[in-house]
N, C-alpha and C positions, 0 to 999 in steps of 0.2 A: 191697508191701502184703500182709497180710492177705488171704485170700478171703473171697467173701460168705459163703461157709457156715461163716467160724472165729465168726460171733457179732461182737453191737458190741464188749464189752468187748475182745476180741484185737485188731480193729480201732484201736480208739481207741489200742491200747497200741501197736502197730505207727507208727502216722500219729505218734504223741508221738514214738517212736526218730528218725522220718525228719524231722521240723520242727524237731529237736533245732539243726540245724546254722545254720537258717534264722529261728527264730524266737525271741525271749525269753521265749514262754510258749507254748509246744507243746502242753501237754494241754489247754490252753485251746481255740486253735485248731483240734486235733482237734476238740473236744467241737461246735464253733460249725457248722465245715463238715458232721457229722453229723448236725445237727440241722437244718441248713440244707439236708442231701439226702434228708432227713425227711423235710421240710415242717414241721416244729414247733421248739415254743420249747428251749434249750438246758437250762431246769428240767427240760421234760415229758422231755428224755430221761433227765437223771440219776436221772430219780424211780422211771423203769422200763423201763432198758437192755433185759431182756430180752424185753418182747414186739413187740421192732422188729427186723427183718431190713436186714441191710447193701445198703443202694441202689448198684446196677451204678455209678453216678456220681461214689462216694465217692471213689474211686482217683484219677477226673480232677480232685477238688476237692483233694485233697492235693499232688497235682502242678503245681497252677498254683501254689499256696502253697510250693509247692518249690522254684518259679520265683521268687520273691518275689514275686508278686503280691499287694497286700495284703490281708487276710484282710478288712476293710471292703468292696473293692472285690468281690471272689468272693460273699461274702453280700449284698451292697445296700445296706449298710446300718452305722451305727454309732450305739451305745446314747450318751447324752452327756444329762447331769442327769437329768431323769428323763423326755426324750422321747428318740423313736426317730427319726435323724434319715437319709432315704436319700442313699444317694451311689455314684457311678462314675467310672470315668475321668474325669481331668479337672477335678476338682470336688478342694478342699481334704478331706482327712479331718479329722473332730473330734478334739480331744487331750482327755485329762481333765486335762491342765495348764490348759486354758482354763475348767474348772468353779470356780477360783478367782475370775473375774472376776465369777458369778452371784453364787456366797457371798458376793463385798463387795457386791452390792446389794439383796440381803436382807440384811445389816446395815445396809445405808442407808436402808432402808425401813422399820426396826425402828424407829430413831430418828426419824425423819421423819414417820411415819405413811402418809397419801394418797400421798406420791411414791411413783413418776412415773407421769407422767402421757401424754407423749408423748415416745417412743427412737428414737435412731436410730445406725444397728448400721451403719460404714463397712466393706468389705470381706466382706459379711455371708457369701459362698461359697453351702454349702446353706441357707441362713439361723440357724445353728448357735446364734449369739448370743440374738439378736433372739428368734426363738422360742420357745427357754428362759426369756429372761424375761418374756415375754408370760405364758407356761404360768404364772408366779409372778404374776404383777399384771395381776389380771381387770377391771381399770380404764383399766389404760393401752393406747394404741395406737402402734404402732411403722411404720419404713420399713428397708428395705435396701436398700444401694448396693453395688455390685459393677461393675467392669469387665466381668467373665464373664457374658453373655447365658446359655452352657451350664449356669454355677454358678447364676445365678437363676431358669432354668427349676426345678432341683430343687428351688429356695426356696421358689418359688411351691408346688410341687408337696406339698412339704415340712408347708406353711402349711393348705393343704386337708387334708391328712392326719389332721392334729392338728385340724382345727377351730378353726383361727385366720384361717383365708383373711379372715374380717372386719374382721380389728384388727392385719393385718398389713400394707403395698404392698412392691412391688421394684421399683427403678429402677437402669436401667444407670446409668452415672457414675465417674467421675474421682476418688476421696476426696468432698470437701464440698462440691466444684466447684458453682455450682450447685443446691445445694441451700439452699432455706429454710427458718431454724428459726424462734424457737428451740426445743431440745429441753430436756426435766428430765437425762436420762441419755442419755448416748450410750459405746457400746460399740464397739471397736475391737480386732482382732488381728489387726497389718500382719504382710507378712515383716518378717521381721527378723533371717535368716540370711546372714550375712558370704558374700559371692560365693568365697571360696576355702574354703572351710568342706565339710568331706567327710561325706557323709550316709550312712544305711545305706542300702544297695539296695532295700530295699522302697518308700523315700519316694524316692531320686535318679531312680530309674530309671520312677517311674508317679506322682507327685505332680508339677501342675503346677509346676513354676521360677517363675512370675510373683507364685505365691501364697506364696514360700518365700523366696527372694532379694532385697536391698536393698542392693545396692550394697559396694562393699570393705568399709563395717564395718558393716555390715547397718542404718543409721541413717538409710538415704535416704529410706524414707517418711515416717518419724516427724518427718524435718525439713519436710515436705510437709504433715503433716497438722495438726501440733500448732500451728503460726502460724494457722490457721484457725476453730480450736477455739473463741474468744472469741466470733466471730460467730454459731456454733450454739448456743450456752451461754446456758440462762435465765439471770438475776441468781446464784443458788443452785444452779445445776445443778451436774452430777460428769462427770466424761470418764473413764474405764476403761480403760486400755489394756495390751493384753498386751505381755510384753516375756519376751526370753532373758535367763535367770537372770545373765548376764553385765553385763549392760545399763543396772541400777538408777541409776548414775554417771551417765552419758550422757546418755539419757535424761530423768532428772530435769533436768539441766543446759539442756536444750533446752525441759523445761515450764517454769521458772524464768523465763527470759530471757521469753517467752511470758504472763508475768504470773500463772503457777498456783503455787499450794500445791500440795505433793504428799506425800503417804502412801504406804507399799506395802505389798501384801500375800503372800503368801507361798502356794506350791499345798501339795500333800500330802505333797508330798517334803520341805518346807521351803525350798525353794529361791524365790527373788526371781520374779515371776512377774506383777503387776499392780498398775499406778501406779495412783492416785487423784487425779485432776486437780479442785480448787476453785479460784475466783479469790480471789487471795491477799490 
């Protein structure tokens, strides 16, 4: 690294050489954990690098990212629609593949009008889903279901942050196990990664497995969750659920038999990314 006294810009340029190996977006990364040894937002530094001195810290925060530790976990935190959602060991990271599932319900909302009204977000983790679309419809009130006690503390924690603690619960649970609806909208992003399936080391190695894996062809939940779905489901509801771009085939095949119509939409890469469940 860098010394404190080459200035942020050498710094930043040094930490981008060294993440180069470890990350897909290095300068990114630099920029976050600088800001993050800051104390401030990763705008306020680009906007004026030079009247901030390099914090003795920085060094350690590049090195854990060196280690793959994920750049989420080191800051606290990950940006996801337009809330700030915290996160640490243990706890799923938000993708911006899953901001696909928000955009088709503000298109369903466009069309629809008042919808929804009450959601409910299976697998919620930090409550990642749920939250975001809460932030969008100041009418509706939502639940989260999660296995993970540790992932719904954050949710909860999550929920207050934002100023939703009001129109948002979390309950431990099973999938739908359980639960009573019915709901307008429900959201879902099971695993849905093939058990032999090789991940990069920042998610293998510090992302929990329970929240990634589903079985030899990654299909175990979604056969778990989607036979249940009719029960949660107003007359008119929609069920969302995220899927790997490989999936669309499968998947739909399991909504079908299930009694859904299905749609899909596509994230930003253009890749296959979330079914649309109506009953048919």
């Amino acid at each position: 690294m860098a010394s404190r006294d080459g200035g942020i810009g050498d710094n930043l340029r040094t930490a981008t050489s060294l993440l180069s190996a470890t990350s897909d977006t290095p300068r990114l990364d630099a920029e976050l954990l600088m800001a993050h040894a800051l104390g401030i937002e990763r705008q306020a530094l680009l906007l004026d690098p030079a009247r901030h001195r390099v914090p003795d810290i920085y060094v350690h925060l590049v090195a854990r990212r060196m280690a793959n530790e994920p750049i989420a976990y080191i800051v606290g935190y990950r940006d996801f629609w337009t809330i700030r959602v915290e996160v640490g060991p243990g706890v799923l990271i938000p993708r911006p593949d899953s901001e696909a599932l928000i955009e088709a319900c503000l298109d369903i909302h466009r069309e629809r009008g008042g919808w929804p009204r009450r959601i409910l977000d299976l697998g919620t983790g930090p409550g990642t889903l749920l939250l975001a679309a809460l932030s969008e419809f100041s009418d509706a009130t939502g639940l989260g279901v999660d296995a993970s006690e540790y992932a719904l503390a954050y949710a909860r924690d999550n929920a207050e942050g934002l100023g939703l603690a009001d129109r948002a619960s979390f309950l431990p649970g099973d999938w739908g196990r359980g639960v009573e609806g019915p709901f307008d909208l429900i959201l879902c992003n099971p695993p849905y990664i093939a058990a032999t399936e090789t991940l990069m080391p920042d998610v293998a190695d510090h992302e929990p497995a329970e929240a990634l894996f589903a079985g030899v062809d990654g299909l175990d939940d979604y056969r778990r969750i989607i036979p249940d779905l009719p029960r949660l489901l107003t007359t008119d509801g929609m069920a969302i659920l995220e899927i790997g771009h490989r999936q669309r085939i499968s998947v739909t095949e399991l909504a079908e038999a299930a009694g859904f119509a299905v749609r899909c939409r596509q994230d930003l890469g253009g890749r296959d990314r979330a079914l649309l469940l109506t009953r048919a």
